[in-house]
C-alpha positions in Angstrom: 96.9 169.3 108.7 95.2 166.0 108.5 95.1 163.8 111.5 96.1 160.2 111.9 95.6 157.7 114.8 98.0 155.2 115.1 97.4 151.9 117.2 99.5 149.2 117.7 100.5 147.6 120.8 104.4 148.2 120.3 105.6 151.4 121.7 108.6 151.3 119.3 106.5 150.5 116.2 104.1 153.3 117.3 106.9 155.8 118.0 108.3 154.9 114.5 104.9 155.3 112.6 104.5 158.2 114.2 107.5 160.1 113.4 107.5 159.2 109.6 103.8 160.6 109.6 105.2 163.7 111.5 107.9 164.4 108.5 104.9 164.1 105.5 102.5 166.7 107.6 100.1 164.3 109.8 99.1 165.2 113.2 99.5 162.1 115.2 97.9 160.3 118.5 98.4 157.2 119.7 96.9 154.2 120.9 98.3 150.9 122.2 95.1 148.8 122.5 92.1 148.9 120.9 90.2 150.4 124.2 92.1 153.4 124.4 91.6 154.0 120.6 88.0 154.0 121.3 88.1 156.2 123.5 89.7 158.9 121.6 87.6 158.2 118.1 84.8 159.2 120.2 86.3 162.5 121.4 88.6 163.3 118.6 87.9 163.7 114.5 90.8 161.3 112.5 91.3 161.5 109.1 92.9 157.8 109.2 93.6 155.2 111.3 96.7 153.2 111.3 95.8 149.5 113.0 97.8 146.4 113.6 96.0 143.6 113.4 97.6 141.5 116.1 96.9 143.0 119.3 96.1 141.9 122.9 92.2 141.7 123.9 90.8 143.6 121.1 92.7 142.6 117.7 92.9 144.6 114.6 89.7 143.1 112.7 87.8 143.6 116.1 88.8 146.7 116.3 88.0 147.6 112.3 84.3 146.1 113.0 84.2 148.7 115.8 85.3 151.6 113.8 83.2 151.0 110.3 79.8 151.0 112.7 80.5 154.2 113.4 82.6 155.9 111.1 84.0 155.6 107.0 87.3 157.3 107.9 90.1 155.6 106.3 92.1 152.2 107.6 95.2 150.9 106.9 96.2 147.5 107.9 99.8 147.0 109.6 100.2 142.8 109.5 103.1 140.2 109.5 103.7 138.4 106.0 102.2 135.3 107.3 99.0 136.7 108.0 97.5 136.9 104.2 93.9 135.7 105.7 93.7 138.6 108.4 94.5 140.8 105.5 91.6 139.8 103.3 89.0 139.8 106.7 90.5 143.1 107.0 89.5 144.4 103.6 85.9 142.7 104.1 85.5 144.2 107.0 85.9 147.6 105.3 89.5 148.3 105.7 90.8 150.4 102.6 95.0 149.6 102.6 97.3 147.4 104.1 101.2 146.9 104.4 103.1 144.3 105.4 105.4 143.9 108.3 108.8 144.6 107.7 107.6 148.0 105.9 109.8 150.9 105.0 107.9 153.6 107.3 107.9 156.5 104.2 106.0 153.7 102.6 103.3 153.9 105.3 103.7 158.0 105.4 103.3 158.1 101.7 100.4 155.3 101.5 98.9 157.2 104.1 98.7 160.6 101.9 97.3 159.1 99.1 94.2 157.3 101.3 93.7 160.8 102.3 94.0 162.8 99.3 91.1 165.0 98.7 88.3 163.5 97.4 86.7 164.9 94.2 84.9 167.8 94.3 81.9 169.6 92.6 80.9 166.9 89.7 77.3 165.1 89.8 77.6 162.1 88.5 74.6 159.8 87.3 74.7 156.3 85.7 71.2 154.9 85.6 69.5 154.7 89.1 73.0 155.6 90.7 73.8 159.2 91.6 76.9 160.1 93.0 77.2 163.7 94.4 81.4 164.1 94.5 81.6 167.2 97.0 79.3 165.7 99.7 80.4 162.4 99.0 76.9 161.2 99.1 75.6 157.9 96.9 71.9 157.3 96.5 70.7 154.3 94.3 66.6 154.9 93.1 66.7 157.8 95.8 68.0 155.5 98.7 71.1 156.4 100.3 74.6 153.9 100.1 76.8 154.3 102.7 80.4 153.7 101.7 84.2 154.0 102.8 86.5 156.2 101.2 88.1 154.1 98.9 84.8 152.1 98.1 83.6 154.9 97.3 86.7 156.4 95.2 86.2 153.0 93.5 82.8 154.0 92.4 83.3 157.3 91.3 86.4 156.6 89.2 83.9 154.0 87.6 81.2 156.0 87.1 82.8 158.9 85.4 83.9 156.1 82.8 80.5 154.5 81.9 81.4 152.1 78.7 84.9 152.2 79.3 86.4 149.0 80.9 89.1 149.9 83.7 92.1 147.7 84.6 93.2 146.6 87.6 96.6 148.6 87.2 94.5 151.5 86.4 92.2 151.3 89.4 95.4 150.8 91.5 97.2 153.6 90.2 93.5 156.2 90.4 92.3 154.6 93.4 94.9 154.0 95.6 97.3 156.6 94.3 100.1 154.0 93.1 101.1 151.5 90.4 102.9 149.3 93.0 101.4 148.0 95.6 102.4 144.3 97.0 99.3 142.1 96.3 97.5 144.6 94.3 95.5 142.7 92.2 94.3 141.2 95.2 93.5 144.2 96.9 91.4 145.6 93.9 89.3 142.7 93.5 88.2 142.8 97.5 87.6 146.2 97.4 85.4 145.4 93.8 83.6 142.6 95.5 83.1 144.6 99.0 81.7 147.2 96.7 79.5 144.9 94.8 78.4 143.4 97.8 76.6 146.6 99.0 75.7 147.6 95.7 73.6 144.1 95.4 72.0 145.1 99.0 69.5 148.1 96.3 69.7 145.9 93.5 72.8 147.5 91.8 75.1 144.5 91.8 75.4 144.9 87.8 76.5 148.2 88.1 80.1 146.9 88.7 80.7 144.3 86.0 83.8 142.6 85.7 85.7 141.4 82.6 87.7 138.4 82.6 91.1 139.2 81.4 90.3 143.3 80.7 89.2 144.5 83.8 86.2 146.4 85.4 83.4 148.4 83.8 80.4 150.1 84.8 77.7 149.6 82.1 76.5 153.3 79.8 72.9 153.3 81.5 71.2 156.9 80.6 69.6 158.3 83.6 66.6 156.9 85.7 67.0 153.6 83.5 66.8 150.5 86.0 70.1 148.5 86.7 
């Protein structure tokens, strides 16, 4: 059974998340500051956290820098309407999902699968310098080793297995993220492109994710061990 955390500073909106994580299969703790969820990410293996942005004394995006030092596991966003900008320094800051306060909670439970969702398995895929290694999750660009989060690296893979062959942003949403609808989601796939760029242009890879004005996204056919 895959674990979540949830933290939010609400006991209602905790008790709610929890119980429509219960119903699709997650084992659930709780947190209601960002302290406590600390503490139990160091003692305790997640396979997501749920995070509200707007907390007391640590906030969300506090908390998100806190988790992505030491850890890629998934994070989803919970954030009022009005709060667009937390939501993109949220998906900078690594974040992989939000929603949007008032939220249906199956939406979250469902959301919450799909970030989860086994990864790939088995396939060694390499595009020039870039070598992805699906079952261990493990990227390595000219031998040196990228660290990514799940759906950064999901992002890449889905890319990678498609050398020449330009993606759309519906297509990445519905591969990536596990839907076609998701509020904002051309939004959301062109932070998670630029994040992933970002770190790609830290090994000199940045042209490895090219974008397309009006098609989409494409990684470029490089044969193997050809420089990017």
């Amino acid at each position: 059974m895959p674990i979540a955390l949830v933290v939010d500073d609400e006991p209602q909106m905790t008790a709610i998340l929890e119980f429509a994580l219960q119903t699709q299969g997650f084992t659930v703790h709780t947190a209601h500051d960002g302290a406590t969820a600390l503490n139990l990410l160091r003692t305790r293996e997640v396979d997501l956290v749920v995070l509200d942005v707007l907390m007391p004394a640590m906030d969300g995006l506090a908390l998100c820098d806190h988790i992505r030092a030491r850890s890629d596991v998934p994070i989803m966003l919970l954030t009022a309407l009005a709060q667009h900008e937390d939501v993109i320094a949220g998906l900078e800051r690594g974040a992989d999902d939000y929603v949007t306060k008032p939220f249906h909670p199956r939406e979250v439970a469902l959301r919450a699968q799909a970030l989860v969702r086994r990864r790939p398995g088995g396939a060694v895929l390499q595009v020039g310098k870039l070598v992805i290694d699906t079952a261990q999750r493990i990227v390595t660009i000219d031998g040196r080793r990228l660290e990514l989060p799940l759906t950064e690296f999901k992002l890449l893979t889905h890319l990678a297995a498609r050398p020449g062959r330009p993606q759309s942003w519906q297509d990445l949403l519905r591969s990536v993220w596990g839907t076609a609808d998701l509020k904002n989601g051309r939004d959301l796939v062109k932070t998670t492109v630029y994040r992933l760029r970002s770190r790609l242009a830290v090994h000199g890879a940045a042209g490895y994710v090219l974008t397309l004005r009006g098609v989409g996204y494409l990684m470029p056919d490089l044969p193997p061990d050809v420089a990017g």
